[in-house]
Every structure is written in structure tokens, then in C-alpha cells.
FIKEBA-279437 format. One record per residue (C-alpha): residue number from 1; x, y, z. Coordinates in Angstrom, 1 decimal. Each point is the difference from the previous one (the first is absolute). Last residue first. Example, Ala and Ser with C-alpha at 12.3 -4.5 7.8 and 13.67 -1.06 7.14 Angstrom:
<kemars>
<kemar num="2" c1="13.7" c2="-1.1" c3="7.1"/>
<kemar num="1" c1="-1.4" c2="-3.4" c3="0.7"/>
</kemars>
This chain:
<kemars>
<kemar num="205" c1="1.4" c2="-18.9" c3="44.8"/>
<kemar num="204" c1="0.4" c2="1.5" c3="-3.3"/>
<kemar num="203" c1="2.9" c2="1.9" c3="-1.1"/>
<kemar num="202" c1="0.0" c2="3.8" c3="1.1"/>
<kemar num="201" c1="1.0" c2="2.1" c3="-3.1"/>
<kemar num="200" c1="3.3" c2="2.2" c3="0.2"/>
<kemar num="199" c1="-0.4" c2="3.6" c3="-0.1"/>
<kemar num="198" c1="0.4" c2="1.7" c3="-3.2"/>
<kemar num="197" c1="2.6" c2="2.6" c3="-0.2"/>
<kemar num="196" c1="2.8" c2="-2.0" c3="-2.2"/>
<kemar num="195" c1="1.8" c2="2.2" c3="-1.8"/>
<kemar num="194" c1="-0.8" c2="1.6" c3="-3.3"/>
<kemar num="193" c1="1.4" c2="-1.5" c3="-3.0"/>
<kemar num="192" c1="-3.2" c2="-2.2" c3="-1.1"/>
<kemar num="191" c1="-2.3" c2="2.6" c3="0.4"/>
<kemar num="190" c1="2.0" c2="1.9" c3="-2.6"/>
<kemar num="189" c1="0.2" c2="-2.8" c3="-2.3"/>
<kemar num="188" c1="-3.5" c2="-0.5" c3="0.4"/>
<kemar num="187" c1="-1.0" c2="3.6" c3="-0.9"/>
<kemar num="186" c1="2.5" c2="0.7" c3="-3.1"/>
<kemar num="185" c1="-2.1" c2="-3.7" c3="-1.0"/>
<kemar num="184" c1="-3.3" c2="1.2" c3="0.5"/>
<kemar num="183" c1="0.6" c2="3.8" c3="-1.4"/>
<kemar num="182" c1="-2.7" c2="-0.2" c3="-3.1"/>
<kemar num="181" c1="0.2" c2="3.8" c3="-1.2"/>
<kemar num="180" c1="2.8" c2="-0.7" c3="-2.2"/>
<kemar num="179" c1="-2.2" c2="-2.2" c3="-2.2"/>
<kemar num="178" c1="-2.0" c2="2.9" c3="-1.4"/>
<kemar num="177" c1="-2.7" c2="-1.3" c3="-1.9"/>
<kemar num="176" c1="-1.3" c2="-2.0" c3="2.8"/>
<kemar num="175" c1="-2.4" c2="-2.2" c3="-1.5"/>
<kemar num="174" c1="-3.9" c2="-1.5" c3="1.0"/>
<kemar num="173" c1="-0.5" c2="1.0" c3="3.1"/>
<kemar num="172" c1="-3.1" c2="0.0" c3="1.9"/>
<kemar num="171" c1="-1.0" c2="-3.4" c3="-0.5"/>
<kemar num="170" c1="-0.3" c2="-0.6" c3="4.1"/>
<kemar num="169" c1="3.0" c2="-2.2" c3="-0.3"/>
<kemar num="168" c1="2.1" c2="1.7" c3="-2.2"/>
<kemar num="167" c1="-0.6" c2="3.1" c3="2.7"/>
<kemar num="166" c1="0.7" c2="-2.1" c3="3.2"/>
<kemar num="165" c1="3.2" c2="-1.5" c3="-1.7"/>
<kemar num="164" c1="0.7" c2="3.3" c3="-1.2"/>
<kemar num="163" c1="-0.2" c2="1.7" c3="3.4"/>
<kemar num="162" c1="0.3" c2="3.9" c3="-0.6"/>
<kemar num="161" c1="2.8" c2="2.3" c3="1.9"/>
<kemar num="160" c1="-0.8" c2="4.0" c3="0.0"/>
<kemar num="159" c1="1.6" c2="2.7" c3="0.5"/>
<kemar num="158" c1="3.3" c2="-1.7" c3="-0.2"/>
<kemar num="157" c1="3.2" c2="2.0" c3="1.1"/>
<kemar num="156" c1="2.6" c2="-2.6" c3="-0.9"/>
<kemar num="155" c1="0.7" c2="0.1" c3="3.5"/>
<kemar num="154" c1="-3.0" c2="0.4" c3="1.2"/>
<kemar num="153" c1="-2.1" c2="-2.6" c3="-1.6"/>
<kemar num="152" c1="3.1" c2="-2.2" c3="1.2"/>
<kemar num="151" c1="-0.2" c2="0.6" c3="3.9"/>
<kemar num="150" c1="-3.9" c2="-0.7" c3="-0.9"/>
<kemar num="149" c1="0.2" c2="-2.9" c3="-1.3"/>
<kemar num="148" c1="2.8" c2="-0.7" c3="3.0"/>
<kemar num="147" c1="-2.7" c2="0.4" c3="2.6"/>
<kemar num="146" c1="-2.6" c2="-2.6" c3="-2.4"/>
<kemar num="145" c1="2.6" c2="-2.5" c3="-0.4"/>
<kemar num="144" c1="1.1" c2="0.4" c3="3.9"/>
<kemar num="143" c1="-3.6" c2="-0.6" c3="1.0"/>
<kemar num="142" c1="0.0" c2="-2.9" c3="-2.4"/>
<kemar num="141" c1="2.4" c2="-1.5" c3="2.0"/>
<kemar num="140" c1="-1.5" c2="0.3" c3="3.0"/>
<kemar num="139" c1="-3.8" c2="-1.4" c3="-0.7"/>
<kemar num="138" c1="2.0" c2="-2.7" c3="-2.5"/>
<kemar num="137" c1="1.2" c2="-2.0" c3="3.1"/>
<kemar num="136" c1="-2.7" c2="0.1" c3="2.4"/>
<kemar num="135" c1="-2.9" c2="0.9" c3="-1.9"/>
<kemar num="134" c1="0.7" c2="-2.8" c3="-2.6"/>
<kemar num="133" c1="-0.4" c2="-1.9" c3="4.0"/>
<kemar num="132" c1="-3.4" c2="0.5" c3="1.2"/>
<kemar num="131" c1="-1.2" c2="-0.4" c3="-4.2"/>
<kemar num="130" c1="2.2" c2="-3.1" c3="-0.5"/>
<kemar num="129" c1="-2.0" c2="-1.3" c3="3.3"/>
<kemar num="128" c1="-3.4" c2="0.6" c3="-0.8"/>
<kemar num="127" c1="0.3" c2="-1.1" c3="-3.8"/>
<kemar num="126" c1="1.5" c2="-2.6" c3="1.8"/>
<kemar num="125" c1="-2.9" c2="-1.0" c3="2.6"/>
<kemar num="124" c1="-2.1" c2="0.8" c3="-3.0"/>
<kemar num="123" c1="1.7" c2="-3.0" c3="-2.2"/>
<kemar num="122" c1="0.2" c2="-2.2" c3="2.8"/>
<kemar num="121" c1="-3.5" c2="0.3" c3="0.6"/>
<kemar num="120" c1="-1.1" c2="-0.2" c3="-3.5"/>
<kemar num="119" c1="2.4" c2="-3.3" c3="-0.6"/>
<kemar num="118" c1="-1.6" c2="-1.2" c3="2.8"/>
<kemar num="117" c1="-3.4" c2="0.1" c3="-1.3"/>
<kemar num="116" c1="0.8" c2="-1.4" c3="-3.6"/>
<kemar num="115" c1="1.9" c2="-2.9" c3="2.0"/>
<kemar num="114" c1="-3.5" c2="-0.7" c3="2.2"/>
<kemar num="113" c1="-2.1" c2="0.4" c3="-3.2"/>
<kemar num="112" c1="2.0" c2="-2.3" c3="-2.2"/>
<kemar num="111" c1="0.9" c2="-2.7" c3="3.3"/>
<kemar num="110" c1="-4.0" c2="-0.7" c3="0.0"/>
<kemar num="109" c1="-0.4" c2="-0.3" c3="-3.5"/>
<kemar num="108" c1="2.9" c2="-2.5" c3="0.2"/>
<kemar num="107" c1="-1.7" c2="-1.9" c3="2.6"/>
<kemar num="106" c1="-2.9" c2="0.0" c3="-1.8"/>
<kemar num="105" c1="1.5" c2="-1.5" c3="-2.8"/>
<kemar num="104" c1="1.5" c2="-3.1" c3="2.3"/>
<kemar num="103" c1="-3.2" c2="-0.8" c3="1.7"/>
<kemar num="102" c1="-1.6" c2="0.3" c3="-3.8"/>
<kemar num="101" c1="2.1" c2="-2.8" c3="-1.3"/>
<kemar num="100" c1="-1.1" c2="0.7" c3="-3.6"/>
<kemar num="99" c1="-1.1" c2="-3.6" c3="-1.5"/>
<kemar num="98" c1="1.9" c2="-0.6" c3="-3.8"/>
<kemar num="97" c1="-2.4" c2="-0.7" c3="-2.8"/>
<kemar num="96" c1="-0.5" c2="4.1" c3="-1.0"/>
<kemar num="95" c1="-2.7" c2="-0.2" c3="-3.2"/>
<kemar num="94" c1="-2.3" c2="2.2" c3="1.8"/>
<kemar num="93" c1="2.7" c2="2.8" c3="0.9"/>
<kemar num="92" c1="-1.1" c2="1.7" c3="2.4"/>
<kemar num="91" c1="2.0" c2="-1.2" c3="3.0"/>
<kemar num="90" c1="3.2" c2="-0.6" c3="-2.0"/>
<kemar num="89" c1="-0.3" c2="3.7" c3="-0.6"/>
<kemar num="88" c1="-0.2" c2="1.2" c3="3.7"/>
<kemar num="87" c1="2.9" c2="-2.3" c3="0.7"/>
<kemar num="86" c1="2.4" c2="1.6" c3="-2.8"/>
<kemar num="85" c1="-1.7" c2="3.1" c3="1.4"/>
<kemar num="84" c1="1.6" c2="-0.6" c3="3.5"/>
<kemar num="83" c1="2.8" c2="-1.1" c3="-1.2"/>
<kemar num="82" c1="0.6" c2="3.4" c3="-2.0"/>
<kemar num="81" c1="-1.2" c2="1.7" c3="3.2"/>
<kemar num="80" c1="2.6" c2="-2.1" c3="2.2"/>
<kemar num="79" c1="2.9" c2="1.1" c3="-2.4"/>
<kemar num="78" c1="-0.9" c2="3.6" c3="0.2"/>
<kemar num="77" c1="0.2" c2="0.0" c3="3.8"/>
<kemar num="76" c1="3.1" c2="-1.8" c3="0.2"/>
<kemar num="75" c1="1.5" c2="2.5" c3="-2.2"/>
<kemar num="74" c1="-1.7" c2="2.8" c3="2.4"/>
<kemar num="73" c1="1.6" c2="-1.3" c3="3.0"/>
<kemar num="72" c1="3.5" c2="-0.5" c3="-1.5"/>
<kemar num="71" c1="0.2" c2="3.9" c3="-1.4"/>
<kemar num="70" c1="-1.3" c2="0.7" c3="3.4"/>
<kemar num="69" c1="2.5" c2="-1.9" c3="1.5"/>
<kemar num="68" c1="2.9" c2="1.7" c3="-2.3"/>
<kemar num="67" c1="-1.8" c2="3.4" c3="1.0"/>
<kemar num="66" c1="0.2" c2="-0.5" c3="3.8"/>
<kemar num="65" c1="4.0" c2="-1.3" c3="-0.6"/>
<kemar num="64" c1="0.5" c2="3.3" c3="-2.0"/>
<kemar num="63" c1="-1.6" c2="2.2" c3="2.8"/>
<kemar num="62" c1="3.4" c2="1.5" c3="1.0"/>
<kemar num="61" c1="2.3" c2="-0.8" c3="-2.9"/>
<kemar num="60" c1="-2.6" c2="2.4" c3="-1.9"/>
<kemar num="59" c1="-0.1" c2="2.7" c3="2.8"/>
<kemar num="58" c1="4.1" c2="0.0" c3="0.0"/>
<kemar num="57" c1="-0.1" c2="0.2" c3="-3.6"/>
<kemar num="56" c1="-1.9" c2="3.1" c3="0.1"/>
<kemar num="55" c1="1.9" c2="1.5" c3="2.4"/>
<kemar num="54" c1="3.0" c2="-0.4" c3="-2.0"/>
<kemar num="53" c1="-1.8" c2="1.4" c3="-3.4"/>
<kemar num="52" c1="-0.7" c2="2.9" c3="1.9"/>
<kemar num="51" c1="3.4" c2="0.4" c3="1.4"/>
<kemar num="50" c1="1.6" c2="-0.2" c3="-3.4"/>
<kemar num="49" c1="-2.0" c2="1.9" c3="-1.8"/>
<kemar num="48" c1="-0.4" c2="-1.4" c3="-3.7"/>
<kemar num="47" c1="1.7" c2="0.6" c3="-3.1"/>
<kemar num="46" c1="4.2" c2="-0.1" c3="1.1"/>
<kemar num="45" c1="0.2" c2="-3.6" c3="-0.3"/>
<kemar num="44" c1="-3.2" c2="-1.9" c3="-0.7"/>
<kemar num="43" c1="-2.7" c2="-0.5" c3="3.0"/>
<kemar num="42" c1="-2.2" c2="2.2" c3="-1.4"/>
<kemar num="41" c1="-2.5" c2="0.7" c3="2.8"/>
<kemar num="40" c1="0.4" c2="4.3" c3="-0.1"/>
<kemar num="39" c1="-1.2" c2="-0.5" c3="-3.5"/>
<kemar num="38" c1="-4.0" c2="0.3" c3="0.6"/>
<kemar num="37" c1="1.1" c2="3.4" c3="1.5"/>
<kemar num="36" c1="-0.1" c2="1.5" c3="-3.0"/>
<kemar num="35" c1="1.7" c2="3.7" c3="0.2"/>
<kemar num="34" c1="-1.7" c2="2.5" c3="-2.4"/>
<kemar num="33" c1="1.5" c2="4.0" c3="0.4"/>
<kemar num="32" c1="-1.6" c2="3.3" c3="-0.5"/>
<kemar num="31" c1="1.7" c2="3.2" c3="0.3"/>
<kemar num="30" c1="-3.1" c2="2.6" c3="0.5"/>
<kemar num="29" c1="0.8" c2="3.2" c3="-1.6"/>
<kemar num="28" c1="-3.5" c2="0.7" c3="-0.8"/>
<kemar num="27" c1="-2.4" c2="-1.8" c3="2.6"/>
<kemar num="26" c1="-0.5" c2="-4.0" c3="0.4"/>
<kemar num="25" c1="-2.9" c2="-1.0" c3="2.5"/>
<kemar num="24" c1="1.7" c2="-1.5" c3="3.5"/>
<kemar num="23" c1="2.1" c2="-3.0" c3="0.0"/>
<kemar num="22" c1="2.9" c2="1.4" c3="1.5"/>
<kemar num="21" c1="-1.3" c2="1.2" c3="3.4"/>
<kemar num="20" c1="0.6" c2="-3.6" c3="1.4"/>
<kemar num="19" c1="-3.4" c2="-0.8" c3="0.8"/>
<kemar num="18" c1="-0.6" c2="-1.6" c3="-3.7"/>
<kemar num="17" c1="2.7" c2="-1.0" c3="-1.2"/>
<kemar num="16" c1="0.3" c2="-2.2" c3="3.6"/>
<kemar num="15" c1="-3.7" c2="-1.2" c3="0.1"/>
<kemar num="14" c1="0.7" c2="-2.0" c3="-3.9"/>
<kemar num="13" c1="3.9" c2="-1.2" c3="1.0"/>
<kemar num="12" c1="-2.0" c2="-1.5" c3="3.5"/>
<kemar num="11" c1="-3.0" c2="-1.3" c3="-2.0"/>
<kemar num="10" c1="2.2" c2="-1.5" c3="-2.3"/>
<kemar num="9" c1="2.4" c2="-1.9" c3="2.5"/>
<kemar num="8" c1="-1.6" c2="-3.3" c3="-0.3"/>
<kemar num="7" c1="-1.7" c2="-2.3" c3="1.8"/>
<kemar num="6" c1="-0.8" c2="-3.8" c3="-0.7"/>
<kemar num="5" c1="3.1" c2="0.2" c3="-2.6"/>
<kemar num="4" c1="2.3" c2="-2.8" c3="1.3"/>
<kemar num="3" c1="3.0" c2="0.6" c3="-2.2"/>
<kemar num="2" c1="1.6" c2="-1.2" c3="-2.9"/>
<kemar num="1" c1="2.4" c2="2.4" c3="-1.3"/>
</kemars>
């Protein structure tokens, strides 16, 4: 799914296995289980959560038309450079025969530097912005992610539940030699049949 990835729920999925009383140090008889939380945004049938993935979409319809701009700014920007350098060349060359209007290349100089400094400010005002409201509409819904982990880790009567995505990532798996023990799709389909708890996200103002 293509999303707007400025933040991202990683830090969330890492702090939740590890306050939640189920990520402490394995002892005998533990019942381990590997969920990977970097599938909860699959938007194909039946693979993703469907409330997550929602949300998502809702933040990426949100700041789409910022992004498209963006997009726009920065292809303008990289066009002026190029002319820029075309200009820069003609300069140096010696054998160049054709007079550089230098009014006109400073005023494209001029309009690099003023686009590259709005494109920064519009880029932290969204950074800004995406961050105010990812807190908003994910904060709740991966509240009810992390309540129903731990609904789940009881059920099944989990000791412990490891984060492959956060493991693969950090190098420190390399196999699971028991498949059984990876539970990520038992757990999405059983977030995805529990009723709606989460509360309803305010849309911006």
C-alpha cells in the first residue's frame, strides 16, 4: 500500500513488547510466538488489518494534495539546477559564441534558492503537521492493536510475543525453524472480527 511514511508505527509495536509483561527474558516452559507487525498495512483481502490500513488511507488522502505540490516543487527545482548548469557551462566554455543573458541567469539563480527554501518550509510545516495528526488517527487505533495483542497472548496463552519485523530488521533473526510459532495472520484475523471499540478520529479543522 502506498502510504505517506514520515512516521511510522515501529516505535509504538517496539514500546508495546516491551511494557506489556510479555516481552520479558524467556524461562522453561515459555510459549513463544512471532507476530510481524510490518503486515498489519497489507491492503489485500484478508492479510492486513482492516482498521489500520483505513486509517492509513485516511492520513494519505489527507496530505496527498501537500505531497503532489511537493512532488511539483521539487521537479521544478531540479529542472532550474540543470538550467542553471547548462548556463554555468556556456559560461566556461571558451569556444561558447552565443552571449549568456546574465539578467536572465541571475534571475533563475535567484528563483533556485527561494524555491529550494520554500520547499524546506513546506516540507517541515508537514512533517509538523502529519506528525500532530498520525497521532490523531493512528494514536487510537494502535491502542486497540496493542489491547487486543494482549487479549490474544492470553488466549492462546503466549508467554511471550516477539516482533519479527523488529527482529529481521535489527539482524537478529535469521529463520524460524518452527513455522507454527509465527501467529501474525491467526492474530489479524482475530483483530479483524472483534467489534469496533476504537473511538472515532476528529477530522481536521
Amino acid at each position: 500500500m502506498k502510504t505517506l511514511r514520515l512516521f511510522t508505527a515501529a516505535i509504538f509495536f517496539a514500546a508495546l513488547f516491551a511494557i506489556s509483561g510479555l516481552a520479558q527474558a524467556p524461562v522453561a516452559g515459555s510459549k513463544i510466538a512471532v507476530i510481524n507487525t510490518g503486515a498489519f498495512d497489507s491492503d489485500k483481502p484478508n492479510e492486513g488489518i482492516a482498521k489500520y490500513v483505513a486509517a492509513m488511507n485516511t492520513l494519505e488522502a489527507e496530505f496527498k494534495p501537500v505531497n503532489t505540490e511537493l512532488q511539483g516543487m521539487a521537479t521544478r527545482y531540479q529542472t532550474l539546477g540543470e538550467e542553471i548548469k547548462r548556463l554555468q557551462d556556456q559560461v566556461n566554455n571558451p569556444n561558447n559564441k552565443v552571449p549568456v543573458d546574465t539578467k536572465a541567469a541571475q534571475a533563475k539563480i535567484d528563483d533556485y534558492g527561494k524555491l529550494k527554501r520554500d520547499i524546506d518550509f513546506k516540507s517541515e510545516d508537514a512533517k509538523a503537521r502529519y506528525q500532530t495528526r498520525y497521532s490523531a488517527v493512528m494514536g487510537p487505533v494502535l491502542a486497540d492493536i496493542g489491547k487486543a495483542m494482549q487479549d490474544f497472548a492470553k488466549q492462546r496463552t503466549f508467554t511471550i510475543i516477539l516482533d519479527a519485523a523488529k527482529l529481521e530488521e535489527s539482524g537478529l533473526i535469521l529463520g524460524i525453524g518452527d513455522e507454527k510459532i509465527d501467529v501474525t495472520k491467526d492474530f489479524i484475523t482475530f483483530y479483524n472480527a472483534r467489534p469496533a471499540t476504537t473511538a472515532t478520529t476528529a477530522t481536521p479543522k
